[in-house]
C-alpha positions in Angstrom: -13.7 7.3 -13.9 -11.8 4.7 -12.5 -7.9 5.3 -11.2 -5.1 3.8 -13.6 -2.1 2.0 -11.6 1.3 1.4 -12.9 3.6 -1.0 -11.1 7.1 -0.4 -11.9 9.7 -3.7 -11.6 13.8 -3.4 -13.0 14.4 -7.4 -13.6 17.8 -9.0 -14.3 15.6 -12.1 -14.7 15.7 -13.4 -11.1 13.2 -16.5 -11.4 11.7 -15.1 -8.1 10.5 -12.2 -10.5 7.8 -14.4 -11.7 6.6 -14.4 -8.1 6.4 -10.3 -8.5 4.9 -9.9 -11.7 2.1 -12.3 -11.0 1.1 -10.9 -7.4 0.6 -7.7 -9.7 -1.5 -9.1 -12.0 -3.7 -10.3 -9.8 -4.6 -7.5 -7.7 -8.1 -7.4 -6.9 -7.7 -3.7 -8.2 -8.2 -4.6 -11.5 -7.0 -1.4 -13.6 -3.5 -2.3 -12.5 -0.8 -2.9 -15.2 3.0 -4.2 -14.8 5.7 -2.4 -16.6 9.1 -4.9 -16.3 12.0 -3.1 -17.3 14.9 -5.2 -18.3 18.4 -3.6 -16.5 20.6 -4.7 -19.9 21.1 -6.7 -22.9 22.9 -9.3 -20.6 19.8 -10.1 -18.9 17.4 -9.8 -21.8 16.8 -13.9 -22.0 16.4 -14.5 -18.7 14.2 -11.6 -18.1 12.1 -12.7 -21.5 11.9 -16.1 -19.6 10.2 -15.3 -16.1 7.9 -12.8 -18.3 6.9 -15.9 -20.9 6.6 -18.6 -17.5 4.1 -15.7 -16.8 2.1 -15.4 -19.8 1.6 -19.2 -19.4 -0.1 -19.1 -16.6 -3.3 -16.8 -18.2 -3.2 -15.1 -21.5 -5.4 -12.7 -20.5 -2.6 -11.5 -18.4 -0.8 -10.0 -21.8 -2.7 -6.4 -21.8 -1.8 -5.7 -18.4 2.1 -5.8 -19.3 4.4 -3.5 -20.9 7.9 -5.5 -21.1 11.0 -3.3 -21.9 14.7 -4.1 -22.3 17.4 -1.8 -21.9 20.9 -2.3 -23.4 23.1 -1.0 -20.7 23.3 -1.9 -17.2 21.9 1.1 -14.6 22.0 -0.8 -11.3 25.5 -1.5 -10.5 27.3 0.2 -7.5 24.4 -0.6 -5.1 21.9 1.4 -7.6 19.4 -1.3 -8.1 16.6 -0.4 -9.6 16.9 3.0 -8.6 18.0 5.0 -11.8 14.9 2.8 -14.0 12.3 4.3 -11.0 13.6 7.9 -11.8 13.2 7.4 -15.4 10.3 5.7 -16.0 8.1 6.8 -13.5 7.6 10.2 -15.7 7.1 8.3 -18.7 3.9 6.7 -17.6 0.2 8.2 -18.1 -1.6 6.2 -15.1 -3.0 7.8 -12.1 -1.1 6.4 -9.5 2.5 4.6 -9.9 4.6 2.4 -7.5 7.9 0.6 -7.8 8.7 -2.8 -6.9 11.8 -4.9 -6.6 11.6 -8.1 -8.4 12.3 -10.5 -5.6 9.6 -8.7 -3.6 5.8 -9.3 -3.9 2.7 -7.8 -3.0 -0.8 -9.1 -1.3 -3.8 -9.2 -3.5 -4.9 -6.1 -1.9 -2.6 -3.8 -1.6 -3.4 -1.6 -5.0 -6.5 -1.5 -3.6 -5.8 -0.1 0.1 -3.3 2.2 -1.7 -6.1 3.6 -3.7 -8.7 4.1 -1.6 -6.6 5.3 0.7 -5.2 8.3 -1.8 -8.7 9.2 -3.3 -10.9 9.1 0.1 -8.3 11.5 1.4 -7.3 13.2 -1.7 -3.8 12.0 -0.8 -0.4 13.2 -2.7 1.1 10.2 -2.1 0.8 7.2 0.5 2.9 4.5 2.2 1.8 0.8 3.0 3.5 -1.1 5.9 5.4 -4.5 4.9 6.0 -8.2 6.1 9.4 -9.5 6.6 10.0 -12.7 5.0 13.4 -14.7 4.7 15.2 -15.3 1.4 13.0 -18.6 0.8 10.5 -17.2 1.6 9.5 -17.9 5.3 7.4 -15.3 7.3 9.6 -13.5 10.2 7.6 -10.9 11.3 6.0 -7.5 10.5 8.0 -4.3 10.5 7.1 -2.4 13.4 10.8 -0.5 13.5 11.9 0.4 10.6 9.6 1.3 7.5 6.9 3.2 9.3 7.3 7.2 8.5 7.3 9.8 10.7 7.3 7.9 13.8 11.1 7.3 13.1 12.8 4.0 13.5 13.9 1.7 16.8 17.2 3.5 16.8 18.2 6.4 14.7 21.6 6.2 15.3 21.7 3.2 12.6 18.9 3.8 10.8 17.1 7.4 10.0 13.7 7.7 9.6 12.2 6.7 6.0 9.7 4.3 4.6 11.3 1.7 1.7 10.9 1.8 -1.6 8.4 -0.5 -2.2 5.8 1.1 0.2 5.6 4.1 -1.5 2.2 4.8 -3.9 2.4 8.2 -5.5 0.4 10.4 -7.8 1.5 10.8 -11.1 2.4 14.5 -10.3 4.1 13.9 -7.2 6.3 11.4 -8.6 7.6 13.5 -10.9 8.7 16.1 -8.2 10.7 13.3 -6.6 12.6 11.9 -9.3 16.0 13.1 -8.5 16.3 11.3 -5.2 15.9 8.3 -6.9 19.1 8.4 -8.9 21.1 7.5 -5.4 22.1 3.7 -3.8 19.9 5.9 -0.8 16.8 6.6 -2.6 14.0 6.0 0.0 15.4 7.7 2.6 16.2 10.7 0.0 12.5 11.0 -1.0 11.2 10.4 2.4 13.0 13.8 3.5 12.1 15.4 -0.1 8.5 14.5 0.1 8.2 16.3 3.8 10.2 19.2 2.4 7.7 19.9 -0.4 4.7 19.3 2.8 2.4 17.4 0.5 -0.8 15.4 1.9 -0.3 11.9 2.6 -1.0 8.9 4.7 -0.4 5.3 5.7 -2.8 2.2 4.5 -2.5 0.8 7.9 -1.8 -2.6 6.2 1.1 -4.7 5.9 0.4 -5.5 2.4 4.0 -5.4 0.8 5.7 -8.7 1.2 9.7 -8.0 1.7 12.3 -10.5 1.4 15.8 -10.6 3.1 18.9 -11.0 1.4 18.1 -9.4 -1.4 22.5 -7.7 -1.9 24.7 -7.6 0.2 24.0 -5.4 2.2 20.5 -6.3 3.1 19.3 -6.1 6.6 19.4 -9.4 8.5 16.1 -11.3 10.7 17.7 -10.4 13.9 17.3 -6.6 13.1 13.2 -6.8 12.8 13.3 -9.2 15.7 14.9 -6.8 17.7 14.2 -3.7 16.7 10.2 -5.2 17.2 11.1 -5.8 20.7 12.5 -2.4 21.4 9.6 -0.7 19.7 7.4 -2.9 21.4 9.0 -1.7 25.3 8.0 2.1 23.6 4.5 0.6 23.2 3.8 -1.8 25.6 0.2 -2.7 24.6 1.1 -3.0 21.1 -1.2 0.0 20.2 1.2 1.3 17.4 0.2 4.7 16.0 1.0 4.0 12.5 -2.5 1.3 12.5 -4.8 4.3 15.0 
């Protein structure tokens, strides 16, 4: 039997959400489905919007995608989408689930890397690498410092080891062990230490398949921090033979 995938995405009706939903749809895994969660009533048109702008573009699409709206606002005080991960992620039946910020987007691939790379290794859970991109979308680099597991980040001092949110790709049971981290403004670095505490199996894709873009709040990491921290990491491996692609 095939594996069932359920992509996660909070909206407040960004326009770049369309962007998101779409690079979803059209994974070349094709038993993926989009569940867009609408973060309160205030957003509700805007959200219906970038969903509709979708729909346009292939009808077919319309199966694949679940569309709710919540009344209240959950992601103010740096939450983001946080508190709708926790909560929907145990409401869903499908094999494997992942989360995705609505500005972010993913290669047409990347369910599929995620998958095989969770049922050839009978996998808990798994992690992809990501591209940087700027806030209109220009390519910067690929994260070799900062989201890349255990092999920590360019300096721990600023940043502690942990893989971002949208790089995750979990089992349906180990998502629901997990949940509580997610209600924190520090959720990925909360389940990164929670998900080595419970010493699950896992692994890395080896593929920068999750397309990140800068600038996302206000406290969003800046270019200069990949650039740099690539160059430092880069000094630690000199021939570029990273240990999160061996």
């Amino acid at each position: 039997m095939n594996k069932t995938v359920t992509v996660i995405i909070p909206s407040t009706g960004n326009p770049l959400c369309k962007h998101s939903i779409l690079s979803v749809l059209n994974q070349s895994y094709t038993y993926t489905r989009c569940l867009v969660v609408c973060d309160g009533s205030k957003f509700y048109s805007k959200s219906i919007k970038v969903l509709s702008d979708c729909l346009k573009d292939s009808s077919s699409f319309s199966d694949r995608v679940d569309f709710v709206a919540l009344k209240d606002n959950t992601g103010y005080h740096r939450y983001g989408g946080n508190r709708i991960y926790a909560c929907f992620a145990t409401m869903i039946e499908s094999d494997f689930i992942m989360f995705l910020d609505e500005d972010n987007w993913l290669d047409s691939e990347h369910i599929a890397h995620n998958v095989s790379t969770m049922v050839n290794n009978n996998h808990d859970w798994c992690y992809s690498l990501r591209k940087i991109y700027s806030k209109d979308g220009t390519f910067i680099c690929d994260d070799n410092c900062l989201s890349i597991g255990e092999w920590g980040t360019y300096d721990l001092s600023i940043q502690p080891t942990y893989i971002d949110a949208n790089c995750y790709f979990y089992s349906k049971d180990t998502v629901a062990k997990i949940t509580k981290q997610w209600q924190s403004p520090q959720a990925d670095i909360l389940t990164y230490r929670a998900l080595n505490a419970l010493n699950l199996s896992y692994g890395c894709t080896k593929q920068y398949t999750l397309n990140y873009r800068l600038d996302g709040n206000p406290i969003s990491l800046k270019d200069d921090h990949f650039i740099e921290g690539n160059a430092l990491m880069l000094k630690k491996y000199p021939t570029g033979d990273y240990p999160w692609l061996r």
